[in-house]
Structures are given as C-alpha cells and as structure tokens.
C-alpha positions as CSV (number, residue, x, y, z in Angstrom):
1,X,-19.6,-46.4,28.3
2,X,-19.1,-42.7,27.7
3,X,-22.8,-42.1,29.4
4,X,-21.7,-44.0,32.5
5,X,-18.3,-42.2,32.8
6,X,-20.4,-39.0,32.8
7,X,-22.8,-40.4,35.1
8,X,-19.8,-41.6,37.9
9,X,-18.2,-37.7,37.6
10,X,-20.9,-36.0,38.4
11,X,-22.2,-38.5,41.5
12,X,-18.2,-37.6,42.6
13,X,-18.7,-34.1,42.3
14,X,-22.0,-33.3,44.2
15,X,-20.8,-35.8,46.6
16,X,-17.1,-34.5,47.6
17,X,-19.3,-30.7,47.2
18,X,-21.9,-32.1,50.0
19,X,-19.1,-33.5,52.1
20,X,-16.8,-30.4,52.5
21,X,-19.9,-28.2,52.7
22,X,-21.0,-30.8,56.0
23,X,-17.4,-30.2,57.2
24,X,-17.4,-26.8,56.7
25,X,-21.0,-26.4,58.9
26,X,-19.5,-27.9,61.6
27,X,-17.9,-24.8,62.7
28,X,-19.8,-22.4,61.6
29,X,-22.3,-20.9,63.7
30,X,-24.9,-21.4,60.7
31,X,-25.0,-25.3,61.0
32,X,-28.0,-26.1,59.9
33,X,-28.2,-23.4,56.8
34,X,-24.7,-25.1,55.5
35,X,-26.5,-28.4,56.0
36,X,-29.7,-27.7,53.6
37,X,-27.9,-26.2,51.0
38,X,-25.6,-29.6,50.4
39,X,-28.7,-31.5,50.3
40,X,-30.3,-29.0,47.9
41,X,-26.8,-29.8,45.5
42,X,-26.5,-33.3,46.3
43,X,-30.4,-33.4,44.7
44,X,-29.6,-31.4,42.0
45,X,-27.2,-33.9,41.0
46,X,-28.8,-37.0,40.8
47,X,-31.5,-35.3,38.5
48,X,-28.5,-34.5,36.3
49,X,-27.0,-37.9,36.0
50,X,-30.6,-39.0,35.8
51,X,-31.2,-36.8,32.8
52,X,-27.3,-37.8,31.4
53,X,-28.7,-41.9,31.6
54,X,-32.2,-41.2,29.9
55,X,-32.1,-38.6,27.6
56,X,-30.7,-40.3,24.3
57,X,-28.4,-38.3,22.0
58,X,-30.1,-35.5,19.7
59,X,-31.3,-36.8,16.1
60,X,-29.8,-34.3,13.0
61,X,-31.6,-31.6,12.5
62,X,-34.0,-31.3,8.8
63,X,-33.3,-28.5,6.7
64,X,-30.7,-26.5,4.6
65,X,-27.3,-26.1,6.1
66,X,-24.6,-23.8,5.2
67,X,-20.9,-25.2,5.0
68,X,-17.5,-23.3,3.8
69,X,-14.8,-26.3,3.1
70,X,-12.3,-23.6,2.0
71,X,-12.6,-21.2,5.2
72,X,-14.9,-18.0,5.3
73,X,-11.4,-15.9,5.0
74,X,-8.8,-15.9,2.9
75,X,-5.8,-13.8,2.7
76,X,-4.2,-13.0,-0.6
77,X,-0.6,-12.3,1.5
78,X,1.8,-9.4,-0.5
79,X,-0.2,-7.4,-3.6
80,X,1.7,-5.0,-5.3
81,X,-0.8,-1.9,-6.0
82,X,-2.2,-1.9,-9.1
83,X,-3.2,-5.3,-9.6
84,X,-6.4,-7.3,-9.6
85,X,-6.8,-10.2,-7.7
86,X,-9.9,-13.1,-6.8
87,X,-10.9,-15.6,-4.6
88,X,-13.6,-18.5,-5.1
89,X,-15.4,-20.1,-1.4
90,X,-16.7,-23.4,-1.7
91,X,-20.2,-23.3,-0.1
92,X,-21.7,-26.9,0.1
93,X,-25.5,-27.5,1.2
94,X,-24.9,-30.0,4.4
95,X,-28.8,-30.3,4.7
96,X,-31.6,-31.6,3.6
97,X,-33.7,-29.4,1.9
98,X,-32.4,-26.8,-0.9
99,X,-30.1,-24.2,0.1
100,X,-31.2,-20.6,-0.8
101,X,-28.0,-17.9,-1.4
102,X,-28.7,-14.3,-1.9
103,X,-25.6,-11.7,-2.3
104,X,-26.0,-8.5,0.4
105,X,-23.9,-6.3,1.4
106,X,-20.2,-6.0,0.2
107,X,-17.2,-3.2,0.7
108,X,-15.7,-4.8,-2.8
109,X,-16.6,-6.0,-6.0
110,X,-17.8,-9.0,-5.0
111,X,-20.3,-12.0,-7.6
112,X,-22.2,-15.2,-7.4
113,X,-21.5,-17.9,-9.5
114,X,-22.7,-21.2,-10.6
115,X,-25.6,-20.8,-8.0
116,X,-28.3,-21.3,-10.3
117,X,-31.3,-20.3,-9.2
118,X,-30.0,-19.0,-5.6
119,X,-30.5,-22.8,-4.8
120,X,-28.0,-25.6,-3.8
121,X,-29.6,-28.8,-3.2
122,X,-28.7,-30.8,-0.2
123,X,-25.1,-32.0,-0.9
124,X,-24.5,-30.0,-3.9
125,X,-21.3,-27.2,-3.9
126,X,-21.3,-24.3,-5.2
127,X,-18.7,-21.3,-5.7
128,X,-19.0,-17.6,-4.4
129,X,-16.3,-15.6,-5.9
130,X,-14.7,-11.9,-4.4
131,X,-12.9,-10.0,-6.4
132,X,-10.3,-7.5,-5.1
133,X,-8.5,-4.5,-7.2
134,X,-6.0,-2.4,-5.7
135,X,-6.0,-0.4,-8.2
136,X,-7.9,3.0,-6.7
137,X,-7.0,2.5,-3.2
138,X,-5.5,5.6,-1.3
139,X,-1.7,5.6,-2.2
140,X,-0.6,5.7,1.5
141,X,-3.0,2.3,2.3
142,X,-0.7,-0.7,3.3
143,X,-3.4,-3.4,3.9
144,X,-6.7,-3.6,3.1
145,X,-9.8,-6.4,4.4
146,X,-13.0,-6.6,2.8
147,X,-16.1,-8.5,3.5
148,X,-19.2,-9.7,1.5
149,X,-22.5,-10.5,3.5
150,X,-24.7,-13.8,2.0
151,X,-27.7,-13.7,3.1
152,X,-28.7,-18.2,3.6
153,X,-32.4,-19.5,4.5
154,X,-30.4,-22.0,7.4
155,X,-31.9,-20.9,9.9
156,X,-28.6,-21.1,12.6
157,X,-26.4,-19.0,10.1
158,X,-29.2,-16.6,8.1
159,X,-25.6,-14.5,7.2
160,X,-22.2,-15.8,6.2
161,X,-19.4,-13.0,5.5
162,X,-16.9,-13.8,3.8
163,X,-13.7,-11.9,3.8
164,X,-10.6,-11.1,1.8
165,X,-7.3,-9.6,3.3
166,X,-4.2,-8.6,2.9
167,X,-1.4,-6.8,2.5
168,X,-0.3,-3.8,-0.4
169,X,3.1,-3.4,-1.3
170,X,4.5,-0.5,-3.7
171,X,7.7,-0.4,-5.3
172,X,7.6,3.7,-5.1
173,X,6.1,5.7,-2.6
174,X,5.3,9.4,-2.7
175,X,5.6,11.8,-0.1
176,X,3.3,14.3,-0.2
177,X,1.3,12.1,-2.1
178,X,-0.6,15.2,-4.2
179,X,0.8,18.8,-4.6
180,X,-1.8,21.3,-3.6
181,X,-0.9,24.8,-3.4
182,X,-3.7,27.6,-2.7
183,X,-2.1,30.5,-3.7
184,X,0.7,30.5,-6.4
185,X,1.4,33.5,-7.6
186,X,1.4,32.8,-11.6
187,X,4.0,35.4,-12.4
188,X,6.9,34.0,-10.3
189,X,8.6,30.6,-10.5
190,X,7.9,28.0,-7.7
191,X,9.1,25.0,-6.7
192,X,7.7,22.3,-4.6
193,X,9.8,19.6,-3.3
194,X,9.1,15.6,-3.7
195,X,10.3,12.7,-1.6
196,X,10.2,9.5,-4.3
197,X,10.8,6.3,-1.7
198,X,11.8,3.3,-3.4
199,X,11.3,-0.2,-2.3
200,X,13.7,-2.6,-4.3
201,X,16.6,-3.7,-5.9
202,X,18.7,-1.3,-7.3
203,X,19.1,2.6,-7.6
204,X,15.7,4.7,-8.9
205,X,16.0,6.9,-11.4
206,X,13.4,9.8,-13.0
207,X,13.7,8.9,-16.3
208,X,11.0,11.1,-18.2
209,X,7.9,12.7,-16.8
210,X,4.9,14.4,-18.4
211,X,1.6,16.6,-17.1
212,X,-2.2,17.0,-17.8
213,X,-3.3,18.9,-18.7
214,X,-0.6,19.0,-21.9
215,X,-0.9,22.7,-22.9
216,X,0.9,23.6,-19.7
217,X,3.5,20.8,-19.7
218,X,6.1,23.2,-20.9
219,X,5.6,25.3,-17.3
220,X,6.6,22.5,-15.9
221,X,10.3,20.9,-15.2
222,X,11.7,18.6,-12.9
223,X,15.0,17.5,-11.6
224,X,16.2,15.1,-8.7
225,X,18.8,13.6,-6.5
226,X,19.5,10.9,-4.1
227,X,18.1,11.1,-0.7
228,X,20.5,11.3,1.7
229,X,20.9,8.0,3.7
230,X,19.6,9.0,7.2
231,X,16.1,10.1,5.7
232,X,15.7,6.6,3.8
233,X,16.4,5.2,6.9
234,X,13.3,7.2,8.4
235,X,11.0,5.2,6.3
236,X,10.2,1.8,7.6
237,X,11.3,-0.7,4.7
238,X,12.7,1.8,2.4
239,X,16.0,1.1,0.0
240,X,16.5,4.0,-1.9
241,X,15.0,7.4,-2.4
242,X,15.0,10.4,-4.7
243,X,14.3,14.1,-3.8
244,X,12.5,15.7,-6.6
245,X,12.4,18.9,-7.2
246,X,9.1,20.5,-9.2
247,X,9.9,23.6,-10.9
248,X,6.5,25.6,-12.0
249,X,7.6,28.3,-14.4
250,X,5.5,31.7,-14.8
251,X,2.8,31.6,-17.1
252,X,-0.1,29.4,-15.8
253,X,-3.4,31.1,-15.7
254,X,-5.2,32.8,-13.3
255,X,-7.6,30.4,-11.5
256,X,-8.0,26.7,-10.3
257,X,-6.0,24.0,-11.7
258,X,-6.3,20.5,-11.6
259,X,-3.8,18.7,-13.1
260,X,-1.8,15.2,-13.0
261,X,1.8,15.0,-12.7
262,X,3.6,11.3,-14.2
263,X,7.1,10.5,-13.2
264,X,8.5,7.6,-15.1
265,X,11.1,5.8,-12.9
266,X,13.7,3.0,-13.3
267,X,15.3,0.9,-10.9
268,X,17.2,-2.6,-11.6
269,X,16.5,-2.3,-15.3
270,X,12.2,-2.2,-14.7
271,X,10.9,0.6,-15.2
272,X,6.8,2.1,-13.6
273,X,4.7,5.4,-13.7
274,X,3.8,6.7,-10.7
275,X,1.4,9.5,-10.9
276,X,0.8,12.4,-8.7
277,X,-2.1,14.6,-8.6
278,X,-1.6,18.5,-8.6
279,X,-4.4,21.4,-6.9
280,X,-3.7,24.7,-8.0
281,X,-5.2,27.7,-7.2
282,X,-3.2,30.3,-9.5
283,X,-3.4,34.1,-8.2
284,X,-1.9,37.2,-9.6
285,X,0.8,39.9,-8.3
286,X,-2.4,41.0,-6.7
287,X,-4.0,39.6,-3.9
288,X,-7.2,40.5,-1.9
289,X,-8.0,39.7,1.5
290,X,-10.4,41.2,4.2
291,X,-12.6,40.1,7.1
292,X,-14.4,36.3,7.8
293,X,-17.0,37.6,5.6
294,X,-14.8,37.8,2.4
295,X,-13.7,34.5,0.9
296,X,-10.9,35.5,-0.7
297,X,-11.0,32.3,-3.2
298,X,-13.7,33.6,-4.7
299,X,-13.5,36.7,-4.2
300,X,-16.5,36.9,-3.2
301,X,-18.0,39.5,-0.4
302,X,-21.1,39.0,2.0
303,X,-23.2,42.0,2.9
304,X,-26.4,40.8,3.1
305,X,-29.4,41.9,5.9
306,X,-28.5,45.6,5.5
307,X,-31.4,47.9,6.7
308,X,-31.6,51.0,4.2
309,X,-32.3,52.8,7.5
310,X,-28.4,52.3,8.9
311,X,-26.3,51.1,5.7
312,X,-23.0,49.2,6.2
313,X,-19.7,49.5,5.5
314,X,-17.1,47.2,4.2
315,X,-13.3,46.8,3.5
316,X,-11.1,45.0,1.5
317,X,-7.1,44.7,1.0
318,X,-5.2,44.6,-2.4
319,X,-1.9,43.7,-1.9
320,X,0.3,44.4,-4.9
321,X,3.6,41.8,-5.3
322,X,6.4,41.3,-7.5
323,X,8.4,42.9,-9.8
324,X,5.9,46.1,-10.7
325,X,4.1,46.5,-7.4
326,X,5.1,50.1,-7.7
327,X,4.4,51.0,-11.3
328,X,0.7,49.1,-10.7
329,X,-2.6,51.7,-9.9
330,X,-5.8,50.5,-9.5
331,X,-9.1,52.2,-9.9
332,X,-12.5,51.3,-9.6
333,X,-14.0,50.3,-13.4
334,X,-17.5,49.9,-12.7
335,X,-20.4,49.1,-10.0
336,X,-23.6,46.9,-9.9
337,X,-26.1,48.3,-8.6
338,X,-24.6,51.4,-8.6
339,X,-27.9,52.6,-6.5
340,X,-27.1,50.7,-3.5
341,X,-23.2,50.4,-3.6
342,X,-20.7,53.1,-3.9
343,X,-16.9,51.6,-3.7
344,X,-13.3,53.9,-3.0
345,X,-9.5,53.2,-3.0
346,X,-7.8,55.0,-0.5
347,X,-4.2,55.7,-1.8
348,X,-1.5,53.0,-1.9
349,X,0.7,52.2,1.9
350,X,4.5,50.3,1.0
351,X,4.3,47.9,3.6
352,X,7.9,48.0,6.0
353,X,9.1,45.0,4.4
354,X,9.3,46.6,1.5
355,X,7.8,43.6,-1.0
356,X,4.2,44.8,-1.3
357,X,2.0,47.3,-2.0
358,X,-1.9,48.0,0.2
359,X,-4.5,49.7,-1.3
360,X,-7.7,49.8,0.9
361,X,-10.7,49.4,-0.8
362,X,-14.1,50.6,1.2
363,X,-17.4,49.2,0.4
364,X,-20.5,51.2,1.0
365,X,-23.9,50.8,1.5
366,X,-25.1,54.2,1.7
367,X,-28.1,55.0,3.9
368,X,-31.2,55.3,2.3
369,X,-30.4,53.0,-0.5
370,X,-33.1,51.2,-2.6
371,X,-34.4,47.7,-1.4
372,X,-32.1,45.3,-2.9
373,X,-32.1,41.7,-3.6
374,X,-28.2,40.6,-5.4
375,X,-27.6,37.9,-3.4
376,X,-27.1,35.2,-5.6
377,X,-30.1,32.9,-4.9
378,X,-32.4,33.4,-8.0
379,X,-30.8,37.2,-8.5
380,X,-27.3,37.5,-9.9
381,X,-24.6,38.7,-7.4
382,X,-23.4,42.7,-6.8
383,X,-20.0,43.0,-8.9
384,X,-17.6,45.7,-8.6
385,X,-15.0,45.7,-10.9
386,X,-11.4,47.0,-10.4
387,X,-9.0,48.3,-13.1
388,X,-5.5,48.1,-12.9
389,X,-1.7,49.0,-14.6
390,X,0.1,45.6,-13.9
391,X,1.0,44.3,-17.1
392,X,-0.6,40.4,-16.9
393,X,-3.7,41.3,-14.4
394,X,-6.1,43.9,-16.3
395,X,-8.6,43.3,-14.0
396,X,-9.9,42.0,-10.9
397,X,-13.8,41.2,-10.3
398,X,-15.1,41.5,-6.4
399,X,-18.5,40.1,-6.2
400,X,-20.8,40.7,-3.3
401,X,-23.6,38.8,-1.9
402,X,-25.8,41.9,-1.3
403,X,-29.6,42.7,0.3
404,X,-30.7,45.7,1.3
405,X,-34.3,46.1,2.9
C-alpha cells in the first residue's frame, strides 16, 4: 500500500511539472525547447515509480554493528572542583559477526571494561567507562567537555567518541589566581592584595593560613576584610567576598622563589583550603639593568662575536635603593679572563627623585685582546664580580657570554 502511495505521488508530480511547463511554452518564444524538457521529466518519472514498484526493500546488512543504548554523551550537570567523577556507555554488538573495540585517543582519563578480548559477540553489551577529575583543571575553568575516540571494525562507524561534559562550580574563587612578583626587593616589606569571591551561604572567613616552603612562613602574614558590595556584585554569581591583604616581611633571600600559599576559609559553619601559588623573584637594594643584551634576571651579559681587531664596549646600571643607598660603594672584586675584559665604575649620580643611587659600570673589550671562547656552550661563562658596603648584599656576580676572535 505504502509502495503504491509512492508510486501515485510521483506520477502527480512529473505530471502537474509537465503540464505547467506546456503552459508556460505557450508564450514563450522558445516553444518547442520548453516542450522537450517536460517530456525529458515526465520520462524520468515513470522510471522512478518503475524502480519504486520493482525494486523490493533492502535485506539487513551481515556484519558487526556498533550501538550506544545510553547515548554517546553524557553530561555530569554542576561538579564542584576537586572531585572525581565517572560515566559507564552501554555499547551493544547489533550485528552479526563479533564486534572488535580498541580504545584511541582521549583528552581524559578514560578505560575499557568487561570487553574481553576487544570482542562483543553479536548481541552481547558491553561497558566503556570515562572517568573525569576536576581536580588539576585551571582554577578560572567553569566547564569542561572531554571526548574518548573507539576505534570499531563496523565498517559504517570505524570511530565512536564518546563525550563527557559539564559544568565546574567553586565555592571560593581567587582573583589573581597566583602571586607572581619579578622584582621584590627582599629588604623592604610588600604587600599584594587578594580578592577571595565566595559562592554560598553565609559570610567567609580566613580562618588560618600557612606557606611552602615552611622556613619562610614566618615572612609571611595575612589579614582581610569584607569586599565592599558593589565589587561582589561585579562577579557574575558571587555572594560574598573577602579582600586579603598579603604582607611579605623583609628577610626572604636573594633569588627565585616558588612557593604555595593555603588560606583556610569558613563560611556557613564548613570550612575548605584554597591554595594559591606564589613566583618570586627576590632582588636586593641593588638592582642592575642595561641594554636588550643584558638579561637582568640573570644577570647575565652578551658580548659575543667581538673581533680582537675593533673590541667592544659595554654598559651596565646599578641602582642602589632603600635605607643605605648612600652609605653603599661598590668596587669591582675580581675579573675572568682578565686578558680579554677590563671592567670600571664611574662615580655614583643621586637620581632627582632623590630614592636611588647610579653607578655606571663600563665593560671592555680592549683591542687586541686574546682569542676568547667564555660563552657558556662547552666553556664556562666571563664573570665579573662586584663588591659592595650595603649591609645584606656583599656581592653581586655579572656574568658575560663572551668571544673574542
């Protein structure tokens, strides 16, 4: 009946097309052109309702077939962050011959189980399970989708992915979300300023903090205060807030620090850590700084491709801060290779503002010098060495990528 309903449609439609195609020729100056093509259409269908009548419906195809009954996605909704969550598919073999699954590519922690031998026979269900942590994912991520690729010998799907999604909620946010400071000068107190967002019931509260590593924990303080209203408001979905104050005291060495910074907070009688990592960079009273060729981070100086025929010529700032910027001389200590670089501190300039000290320091490569190689690749590096007054900072090492031929 369905065939024959199929068959009447389509003897309709080339038939009305044929008939307003003739009406349409008959007042066009192309008559007989408009005549041939609704012929041409009129043919084409009747091999179509032919084929509709005689062509019986298509037998099921032999072979392994790959079926999800739960869905290939699956959304876990809210997860606070943290928290370790998992999904199982139902994968049933709707073939006829053995199902093979092979685990490809995934963006999570992602297993087969209860597969067997990578086979399903025909009918058979088996489970592929995703697991999903949010445990290490970035602090200011709100949703997250992953995916695992299976690899399946039916040949109309040879992939499946299957997905997890959802969302990632956070009772506390941090804002910045690390405290990374390049220069701090380690003889002066500094303070960096927290924005603790809360997401909740009830009022937050820093209850106790600590910081890695624990030898310096006692350089550290911290103190807060409710954010004001109209900058909670500025946070889509935020209750509450705290502005935190981080007080680094003087004292912290000289150099990189890495470091992790926990605040304990309590809100609604529940109380979580929330940690925040800390990049310092600690620098003395005295700070160099010169050209694009000097990183000042590591102090470190490039002069290499200097002919012995021309020599070169080099200079560096020391700026002298804080509290004994005027009692604090340097002088050069020692020089390596003292053959090929001669170095000189040209007497200190107060600066108009009155808070630091210059000294310019010239380095020399003096024509004539000796073929050199101290450029750090195989050779150790050129060092000068500078000696100073200031009371924490005895000494400051320059080092200088040098070659000379």
């Amino acid at each position: 009946m369905r065939i024959l309903m199929i068959v009447v449609m389509l003897a309709a439609v080339g038939g009305g097309a044929g008939l307003i195609q003739s009406r349409m020729a008959d007042f066009h100056p192309q008559r007989e052109h408009f005549i041939r093509i609704a012929k041409v259409r009129r043919a084409a269908a009747t091999e179509m309702n032919k084929a509709a009548v005689e062509t019986p419906a298509k037998e099921k195809k032999d072979g392994p077939r790959v079926t999800v009954l739960n869905g290939e996605t699956y959304d876990f909704g809210k997860m606070e962050r943290g928290v370790t969550r998992s999904h199982t598919f139902l994968v049933k073999n709707t073939g006829t011959k053995p199902l093979e699954l092979v685990l490809q590519r995934t963006t999570c922690k992602c297993t087969l189980s209860k597969v067997g031998k990578n086979l399903v026979a025909p009918g058979e269900v088996t489970e592929i399970t995703l697991e999903w942590s949010t445990k290490d994912v970035d602090k200011n991520q709100m949703s997250f989708s992953q995916l695992a690729e299976v690899e399946t010998n039916d040949p109309d799907r040879p992939i499946i992915e299957l997905r997890v999604r959802g969302e990632i909620t956070s009772k506390y946010r941090i804002f910045p979300s690390r405290i990374e400071l390049r220069e701090l000068v380690g003889t002066q107190e500094n303070r960096v300023r927290l924005r603790v967002m809360h997401f909740g019931d009830g009022n937050p509260e820093i209850v106790g903090w600590t910081f890695q590593p624990e030898k310096h924990q006692n350089l550290i303080d911290i103190a807060s205060e409710p954010l004001p209203d109209e900058d909670v408001k500025k946070v889509k979905g935020a209750t509450g807030g705290l502005l935190t104050t981080v007080r680094i005291k003087p004292g912290l060495p000289v150099g990189p620090l890495t470091g992790k910074l926990s605040l304990e907070i309590e809100s609604g009688g529940q109380r979580k850590t929330e940690e925040v990592d800390v990049h310092l960079n600690i620098v003395s009273d005295i700070v160099l700084t010169g050209s694009s060729n000097f990183d000042r981070f590591r102090t470190l100086l490039n002069m290499r491709g200097v002919t012995s025929k021309e020599g070169a010529r080099a200079k560096l700032y020391a700026f002298v801060k804080g509290p004994h910027r005027e009692s604090t001389k340097l002088s050069v200590a020692s020089v390596d290779p003292s053959n090929a670089l001669q170095v000189s501190i040209g007497e200190p300039m107060k600066l108009a503002s009155g808070r630091s000290i210059r000294y310019t320091i010239t380095l020399t490569v003096p024509k004539g010098a000796p073929r050199t190689d101290r450029t750090g690749k195989g050779t150790k590096l050129a060092k000068v060495v500078l000696k100073t007054t200031h009371p924490t900072t005895k000494e400051i090492n320059i080092y200088v990528s040098l070659s000379v031929h």
